[in-house]
ROZA-22519 format. One line per 2 residues: number of its first residue (from 0); for each residue y, x, z negated of N, C-alpha, C. Coordinates in steps of 0.02 Angstrom, whole numbers. Layout:
BEGIN
NUM> Y:X:Z:Y:X:Z:Y:X:Z ~ ...
END
This chain:
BEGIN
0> 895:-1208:1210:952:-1189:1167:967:-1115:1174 ~ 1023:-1104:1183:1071:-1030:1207:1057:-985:1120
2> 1080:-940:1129:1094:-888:1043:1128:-934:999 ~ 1116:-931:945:1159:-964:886:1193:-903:875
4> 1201:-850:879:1259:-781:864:1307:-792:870 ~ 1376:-837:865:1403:-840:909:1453:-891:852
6> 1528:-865:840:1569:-912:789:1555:-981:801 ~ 1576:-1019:875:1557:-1055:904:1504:-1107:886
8> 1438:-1059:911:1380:-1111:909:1337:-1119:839 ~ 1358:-1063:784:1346:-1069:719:1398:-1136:670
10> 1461:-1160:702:1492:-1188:684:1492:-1261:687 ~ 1455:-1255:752:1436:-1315:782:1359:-1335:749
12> 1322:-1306:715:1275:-1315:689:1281:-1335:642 ~ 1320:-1305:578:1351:-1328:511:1380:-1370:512
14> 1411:-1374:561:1460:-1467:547:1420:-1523:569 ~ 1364:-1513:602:1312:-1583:644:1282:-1594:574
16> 1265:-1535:539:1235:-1573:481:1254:-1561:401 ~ 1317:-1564:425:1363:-1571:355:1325:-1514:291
18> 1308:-1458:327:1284:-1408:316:1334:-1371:257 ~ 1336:-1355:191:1378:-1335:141:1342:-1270:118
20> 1376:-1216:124:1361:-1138:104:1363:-1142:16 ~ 1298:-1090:19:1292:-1096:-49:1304:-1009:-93
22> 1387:-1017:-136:1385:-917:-149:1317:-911:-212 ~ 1295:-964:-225:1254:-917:-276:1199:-909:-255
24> 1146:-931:-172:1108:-901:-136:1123:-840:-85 ~ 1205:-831:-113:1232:-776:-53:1217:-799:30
26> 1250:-858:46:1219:-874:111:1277:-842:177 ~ 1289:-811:195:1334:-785:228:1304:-766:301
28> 1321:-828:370:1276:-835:434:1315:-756:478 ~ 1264:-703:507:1287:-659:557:1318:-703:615
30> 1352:-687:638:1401:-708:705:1400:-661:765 ~ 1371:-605:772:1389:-566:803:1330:-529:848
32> 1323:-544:898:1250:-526:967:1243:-457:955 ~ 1286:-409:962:1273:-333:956:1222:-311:919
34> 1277:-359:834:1199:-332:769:1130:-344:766 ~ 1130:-420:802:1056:-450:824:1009:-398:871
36> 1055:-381:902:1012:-349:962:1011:-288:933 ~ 1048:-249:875:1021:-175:848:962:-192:796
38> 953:-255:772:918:-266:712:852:-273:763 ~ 843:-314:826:788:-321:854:758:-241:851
40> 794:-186:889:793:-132:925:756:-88:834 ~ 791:-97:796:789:-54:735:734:-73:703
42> 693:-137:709:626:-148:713:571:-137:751 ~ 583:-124:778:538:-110:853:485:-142:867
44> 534:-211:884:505:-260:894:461:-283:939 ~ 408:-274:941:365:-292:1017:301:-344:1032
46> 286:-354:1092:248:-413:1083:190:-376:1040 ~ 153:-435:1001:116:-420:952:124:-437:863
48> 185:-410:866:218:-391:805:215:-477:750 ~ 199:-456:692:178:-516:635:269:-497:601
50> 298:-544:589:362:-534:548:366:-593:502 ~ 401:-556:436:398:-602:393:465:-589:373
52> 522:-656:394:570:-656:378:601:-690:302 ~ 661:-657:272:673:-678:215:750:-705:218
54> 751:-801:226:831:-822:213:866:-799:295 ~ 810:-865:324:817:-876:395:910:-918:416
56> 918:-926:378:990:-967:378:968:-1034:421 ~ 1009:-1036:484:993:-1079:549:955:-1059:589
58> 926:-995:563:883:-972:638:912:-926:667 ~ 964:-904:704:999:-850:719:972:-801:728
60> 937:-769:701:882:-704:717:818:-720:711 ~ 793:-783:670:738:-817:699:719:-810:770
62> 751:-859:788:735:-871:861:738:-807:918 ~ 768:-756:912:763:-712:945:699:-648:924
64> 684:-648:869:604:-636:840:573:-679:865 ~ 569:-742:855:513:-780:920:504:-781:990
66> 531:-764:1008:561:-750:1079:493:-675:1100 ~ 483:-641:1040:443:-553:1061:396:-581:990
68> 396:-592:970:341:-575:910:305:-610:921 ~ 239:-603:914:176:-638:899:200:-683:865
70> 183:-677:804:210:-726:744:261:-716:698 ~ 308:-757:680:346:-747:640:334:-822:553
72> 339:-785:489:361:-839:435:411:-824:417 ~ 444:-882:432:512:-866:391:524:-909:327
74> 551:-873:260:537:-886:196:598:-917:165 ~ 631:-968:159:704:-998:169:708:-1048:87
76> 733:-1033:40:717:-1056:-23:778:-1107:-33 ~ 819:-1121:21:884:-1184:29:855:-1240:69
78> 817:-1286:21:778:-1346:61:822:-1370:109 ~ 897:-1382:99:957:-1414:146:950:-1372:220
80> 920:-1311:213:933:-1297:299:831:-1299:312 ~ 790:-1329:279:737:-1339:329:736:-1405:381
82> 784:-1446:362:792:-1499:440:839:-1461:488 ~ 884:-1409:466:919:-1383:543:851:-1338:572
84> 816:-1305:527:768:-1243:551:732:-1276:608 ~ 707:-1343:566:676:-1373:622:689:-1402:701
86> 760:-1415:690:785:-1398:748:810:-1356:792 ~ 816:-1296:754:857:-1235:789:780:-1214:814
88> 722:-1232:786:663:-1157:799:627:-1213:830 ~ 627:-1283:851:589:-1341:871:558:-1306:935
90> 566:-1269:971:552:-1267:1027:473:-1206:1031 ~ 470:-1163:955:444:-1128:943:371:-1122:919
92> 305:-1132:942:265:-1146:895:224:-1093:864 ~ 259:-1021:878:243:-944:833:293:-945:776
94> 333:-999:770:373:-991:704:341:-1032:648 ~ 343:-1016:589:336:-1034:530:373:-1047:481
96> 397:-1093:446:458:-1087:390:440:-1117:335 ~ 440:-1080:276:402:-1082:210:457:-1120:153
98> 490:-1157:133:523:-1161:91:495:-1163:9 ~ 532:-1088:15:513:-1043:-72:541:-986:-74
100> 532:-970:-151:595:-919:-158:540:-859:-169 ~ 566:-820:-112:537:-746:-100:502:-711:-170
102> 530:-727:-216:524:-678:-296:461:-717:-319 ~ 466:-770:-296:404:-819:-332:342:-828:-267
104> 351:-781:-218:316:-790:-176:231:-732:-156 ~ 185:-725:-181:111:-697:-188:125:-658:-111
106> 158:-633:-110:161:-576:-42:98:-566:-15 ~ 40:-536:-38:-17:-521:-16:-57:-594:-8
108> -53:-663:-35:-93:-696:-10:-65:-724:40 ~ 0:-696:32:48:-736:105:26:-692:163
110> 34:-628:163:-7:-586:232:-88:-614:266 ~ -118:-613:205:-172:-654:183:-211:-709:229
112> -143:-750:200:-153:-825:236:-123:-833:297 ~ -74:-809:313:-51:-806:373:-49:-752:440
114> -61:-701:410:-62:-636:469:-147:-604:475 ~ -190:-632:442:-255:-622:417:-255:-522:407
116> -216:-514:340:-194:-445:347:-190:-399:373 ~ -158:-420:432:-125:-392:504:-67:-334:478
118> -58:-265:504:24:-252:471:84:-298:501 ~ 129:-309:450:175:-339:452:264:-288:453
120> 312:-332:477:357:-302:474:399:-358:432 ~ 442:-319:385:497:-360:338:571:-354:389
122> 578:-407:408:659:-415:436:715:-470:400 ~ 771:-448:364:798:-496:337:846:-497:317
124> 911:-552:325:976:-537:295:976:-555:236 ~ 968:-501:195:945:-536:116:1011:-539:82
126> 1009:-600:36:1062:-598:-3:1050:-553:-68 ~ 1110:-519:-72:1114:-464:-117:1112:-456:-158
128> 1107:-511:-213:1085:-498:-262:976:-506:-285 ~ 941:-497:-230:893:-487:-245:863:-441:-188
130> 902:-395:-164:912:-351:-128:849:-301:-149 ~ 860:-250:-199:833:-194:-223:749:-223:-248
132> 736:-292:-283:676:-324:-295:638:-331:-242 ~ 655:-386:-183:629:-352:-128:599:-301:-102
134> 641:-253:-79:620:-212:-44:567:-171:-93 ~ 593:-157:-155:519:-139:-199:466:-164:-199
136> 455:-223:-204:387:-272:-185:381:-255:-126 ~ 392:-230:-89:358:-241:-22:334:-171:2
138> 362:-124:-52:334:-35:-41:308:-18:-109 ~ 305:-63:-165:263:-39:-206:201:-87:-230
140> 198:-129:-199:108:-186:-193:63:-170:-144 ~ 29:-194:-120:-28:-160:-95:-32:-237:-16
142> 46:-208:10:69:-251:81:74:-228:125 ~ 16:-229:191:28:-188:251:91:-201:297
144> 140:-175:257:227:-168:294:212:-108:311 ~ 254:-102:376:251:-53:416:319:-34:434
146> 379:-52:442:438:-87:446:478:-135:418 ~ 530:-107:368:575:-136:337:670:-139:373
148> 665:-190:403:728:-201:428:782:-247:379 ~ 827:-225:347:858:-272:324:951:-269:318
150> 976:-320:303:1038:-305:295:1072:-331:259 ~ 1114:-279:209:1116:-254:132:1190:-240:122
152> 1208:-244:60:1279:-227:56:1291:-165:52 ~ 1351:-140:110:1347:-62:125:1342:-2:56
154> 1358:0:9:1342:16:-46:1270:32:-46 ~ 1236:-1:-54:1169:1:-66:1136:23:-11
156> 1141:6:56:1127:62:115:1138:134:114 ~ 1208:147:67:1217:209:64:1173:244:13
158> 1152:198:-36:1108:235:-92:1064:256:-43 ~ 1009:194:-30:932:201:6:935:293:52
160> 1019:290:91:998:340:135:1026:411:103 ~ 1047:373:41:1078:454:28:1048:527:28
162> 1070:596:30:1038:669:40:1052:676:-56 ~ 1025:726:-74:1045:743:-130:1100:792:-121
164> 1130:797:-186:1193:833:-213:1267:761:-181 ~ 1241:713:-141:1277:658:-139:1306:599:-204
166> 1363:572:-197:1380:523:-253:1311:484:-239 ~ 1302:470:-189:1249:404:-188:1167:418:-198
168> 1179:474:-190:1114:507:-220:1089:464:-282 ~ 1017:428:-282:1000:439:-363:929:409:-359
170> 912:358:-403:821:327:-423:834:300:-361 ~ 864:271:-326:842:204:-271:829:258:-197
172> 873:304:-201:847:361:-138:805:382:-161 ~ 765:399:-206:710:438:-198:640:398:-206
174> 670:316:-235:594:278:-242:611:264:-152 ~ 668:222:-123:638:211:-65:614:265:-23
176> 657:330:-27:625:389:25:564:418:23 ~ 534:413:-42:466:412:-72:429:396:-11
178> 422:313:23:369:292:49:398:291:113 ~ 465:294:126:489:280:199:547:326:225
180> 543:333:308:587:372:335:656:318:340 ~ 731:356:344:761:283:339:822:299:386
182> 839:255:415:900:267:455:929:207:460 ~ 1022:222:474:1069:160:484:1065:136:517
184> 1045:61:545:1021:40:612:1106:14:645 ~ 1143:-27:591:1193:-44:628:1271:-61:555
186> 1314:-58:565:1373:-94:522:1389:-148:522 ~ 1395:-198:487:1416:-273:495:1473:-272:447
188> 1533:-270:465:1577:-293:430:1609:-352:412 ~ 1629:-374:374:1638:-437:331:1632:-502:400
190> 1690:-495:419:1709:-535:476:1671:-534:543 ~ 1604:-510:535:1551:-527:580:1505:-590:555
192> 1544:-612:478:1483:-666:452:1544:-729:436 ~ 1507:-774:440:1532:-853:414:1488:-888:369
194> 1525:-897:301:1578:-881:292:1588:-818:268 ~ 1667:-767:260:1654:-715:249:1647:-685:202
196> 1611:-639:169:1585:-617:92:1640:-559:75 ~ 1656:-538:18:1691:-487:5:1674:-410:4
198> 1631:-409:59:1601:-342:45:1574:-339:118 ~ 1564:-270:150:1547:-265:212:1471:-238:192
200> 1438:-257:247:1354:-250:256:1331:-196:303 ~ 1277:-176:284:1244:-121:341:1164:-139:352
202> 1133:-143:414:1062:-153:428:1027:-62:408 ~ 992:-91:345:955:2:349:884:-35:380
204> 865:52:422:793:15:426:767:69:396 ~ 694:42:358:638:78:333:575:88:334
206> 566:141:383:496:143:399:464:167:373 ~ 402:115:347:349:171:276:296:217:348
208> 294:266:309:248:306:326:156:297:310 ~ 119:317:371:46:306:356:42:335:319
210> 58:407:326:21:457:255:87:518:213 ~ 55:500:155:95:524:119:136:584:122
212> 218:590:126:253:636:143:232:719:66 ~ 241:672:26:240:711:-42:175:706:-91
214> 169:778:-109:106:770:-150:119:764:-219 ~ 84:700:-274:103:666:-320:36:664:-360
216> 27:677:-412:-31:669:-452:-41:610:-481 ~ 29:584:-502:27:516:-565:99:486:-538
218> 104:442:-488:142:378:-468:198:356:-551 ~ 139:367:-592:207:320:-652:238:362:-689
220> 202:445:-680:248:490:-710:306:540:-652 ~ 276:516:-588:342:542:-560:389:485:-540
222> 400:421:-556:475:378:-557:491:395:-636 ~ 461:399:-674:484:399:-721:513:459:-754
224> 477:532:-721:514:562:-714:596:574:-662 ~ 589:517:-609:652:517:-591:708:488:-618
226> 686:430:-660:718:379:-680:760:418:-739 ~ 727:439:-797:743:505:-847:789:555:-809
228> 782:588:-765:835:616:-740:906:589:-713 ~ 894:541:-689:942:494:-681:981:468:-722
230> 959:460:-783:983:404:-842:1030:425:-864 ~ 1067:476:-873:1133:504:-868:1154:579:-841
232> 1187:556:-779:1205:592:-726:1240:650:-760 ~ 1273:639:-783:1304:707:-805:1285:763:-858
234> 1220:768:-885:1165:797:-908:1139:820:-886 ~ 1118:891:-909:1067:940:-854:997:909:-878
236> 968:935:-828:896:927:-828:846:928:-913 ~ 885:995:-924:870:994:-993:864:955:-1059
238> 923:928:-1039:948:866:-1093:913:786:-1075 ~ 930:786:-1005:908:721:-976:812:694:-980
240> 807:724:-970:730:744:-972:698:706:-1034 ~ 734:724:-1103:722:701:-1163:705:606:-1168
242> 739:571:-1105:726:526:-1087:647:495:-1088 ~ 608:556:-1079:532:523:-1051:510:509:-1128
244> 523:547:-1191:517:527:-1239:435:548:-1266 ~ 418:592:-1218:348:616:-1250:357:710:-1235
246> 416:732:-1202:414:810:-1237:471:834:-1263 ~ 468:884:-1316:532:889:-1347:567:961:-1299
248> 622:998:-1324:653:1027:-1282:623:1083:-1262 ~ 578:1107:-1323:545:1171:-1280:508:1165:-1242
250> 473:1100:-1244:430:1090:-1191:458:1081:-1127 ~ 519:1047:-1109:560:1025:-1048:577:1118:-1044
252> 608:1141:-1079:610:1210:-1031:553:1237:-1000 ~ 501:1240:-1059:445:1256:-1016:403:1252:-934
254> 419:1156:-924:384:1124:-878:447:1145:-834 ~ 519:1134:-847:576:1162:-790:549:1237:-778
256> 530:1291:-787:523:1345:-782:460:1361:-741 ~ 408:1329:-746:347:1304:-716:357:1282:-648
258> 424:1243:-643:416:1212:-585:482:1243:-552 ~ 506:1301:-576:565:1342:-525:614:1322:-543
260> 639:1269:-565:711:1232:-575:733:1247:-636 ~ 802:1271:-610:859:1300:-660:883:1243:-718
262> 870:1242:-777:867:1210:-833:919:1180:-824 ~ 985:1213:-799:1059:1189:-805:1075:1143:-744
264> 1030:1139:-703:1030:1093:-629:1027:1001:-654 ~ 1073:965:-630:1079:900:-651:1014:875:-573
266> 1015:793:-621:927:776:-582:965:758:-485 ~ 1010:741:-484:1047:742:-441:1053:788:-381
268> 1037:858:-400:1043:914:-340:965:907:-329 ~ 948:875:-356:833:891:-354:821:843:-280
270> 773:886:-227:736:836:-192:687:820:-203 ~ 658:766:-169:598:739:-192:553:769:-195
272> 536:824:-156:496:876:-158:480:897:-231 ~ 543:947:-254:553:957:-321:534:913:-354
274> 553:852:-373:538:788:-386:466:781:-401 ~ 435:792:-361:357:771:-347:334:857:-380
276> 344:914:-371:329:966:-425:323:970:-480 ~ 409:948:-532:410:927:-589:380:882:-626
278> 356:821:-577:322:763:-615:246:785:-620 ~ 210:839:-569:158:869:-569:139:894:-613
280> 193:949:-636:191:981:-701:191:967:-775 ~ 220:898:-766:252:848:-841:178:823:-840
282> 132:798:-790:76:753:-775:40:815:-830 ~ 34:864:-802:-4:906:-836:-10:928:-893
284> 47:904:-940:37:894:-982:33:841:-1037 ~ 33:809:-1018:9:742:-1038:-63:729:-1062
286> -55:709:-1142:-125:675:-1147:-172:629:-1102 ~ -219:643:-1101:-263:600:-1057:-293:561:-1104
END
């Protein structure tokens, strides 16, 4: 069997088996060889490689992950496409296809059981509304991902990669940049998918890092010190801060002053750096 990429041979698949798209799993099939082949490339994909795919559709980038990967599971929670899987990936016996829904799925006994906690790479056209859950589970549990390839509604690509002092700047750039380096692997616009969704897509990829970029004392007081800064954008630091709900204002000038940053600076112009200072300083004072 040739690429399923292809208006064509994706069409011809859906109609053999009276195949019906579902919008409230967000099922929307890529059509287009270019993106396949930047999503391979933006993983760095090579023989060896354990992948654990999420919402395999027909296979479509399945099969071309089997093709280089050691092993691939792919995790497909629309029981109606595990008789096409089985035919589109029949030829495959490094493929795997799990039918269950990713959110309800023990990530670590799944590495576990299947990669004998090998690092793994996350590749996946996830539907978007469990987009941001994802990719958190998979950089904040204790899952040897090494590589996060996925593709996301451009919006939300733009958060993950945003710089600060950006609109898109905010909590989701600095929890994902936290653990990973990130770059745009490719654009998919609407009419590269069947059927077509109202919103154009982007592949980010995210590579976690072995060792830690930023130095952090307390993990739950620096998101939460980001999150507090965040919680309303148009508040300086000063005000916003009041969010964490355990110092009052003289104390937030204090710990801002401690850590260099201009009281009147919204959490928005802050890098993570800063970020990881301030929460150092807030840590420090904190009852133990």
């Amino acid at each position: 069997m040739d690429r399923l990429s292809s208006h064509k041979a994706t069409k011809s698949v859906v109609e053999k088996h009276n195949f019906k798209f579902s919008k409230s799993l967000g099922q929307n099939f890529l059509i287009d060889d270019n993106v396949i082949d930047k999503i391979l490339n933006g993983a760095r994909l090579s023989e060896g490689d354990n992948i654990i795919e999420v919402g395999p559709g027909i296979g479509t980038l399945t099969r071309e992950m089997g093709k280089i990967a050691d092993k691939v599971v792919a995790i497909e929670i629309d029981k109606s496409l595990i008789p096409i899987l089985k035919e589109t990936l029949g030829e495959f016996d490094n493929i795997e296809v799990v039918n269950n829904d990713i959110l309800k799925v023990n990530i670590e006994e799944l590495v576990k059981e299947k990669f004998d906690n090998k690092p793994i790479k996350l590749v996946a056209n996830l539907p978007y509304y469990i987009t941001t859950p994802i990719v958190m589970k998979f950089l904040e549990e204790n899952i040897p991902v090494t590589d996060i390839v996925v593709m996301v509604q451009k919006e939300v690509a733009d958060r993950m990669n945003a710089k600060p002092s950006t609109k898109d700047y905010g909590a989701l750039s600095v929890a994902v940049q936290y653990y990973c380096d990130t770059e745009i692997v490719a654009k998919a616009p609407r009419h590269m998918f069947i059927p077509q969704p109202n919103v154009d897509s982007t592949v980010i990829g995210l590579h976690v890092r072995e060792e830690k970029k930023y130095n952090v004392d307390n993990e739950d007081i620096f998101f939460k010190t980001v999150k507090a800064s965040f919680g309303q954008r148009r508040k300086t630091l000063l005000n916003s801060l009041g969010g964490l709900g355990f110092l009052n204002k003289d104390e937030i000038k204090e710990v801002l002053k401690q850590s260099n940053i201009d009281e009147k600076r919204r959490g928005e112009t802050l890098t993570i750096e800063e970020f990881a200072t301030l929460s150092n300083v807030i840590n420090s004072k904190v009852p133990n």
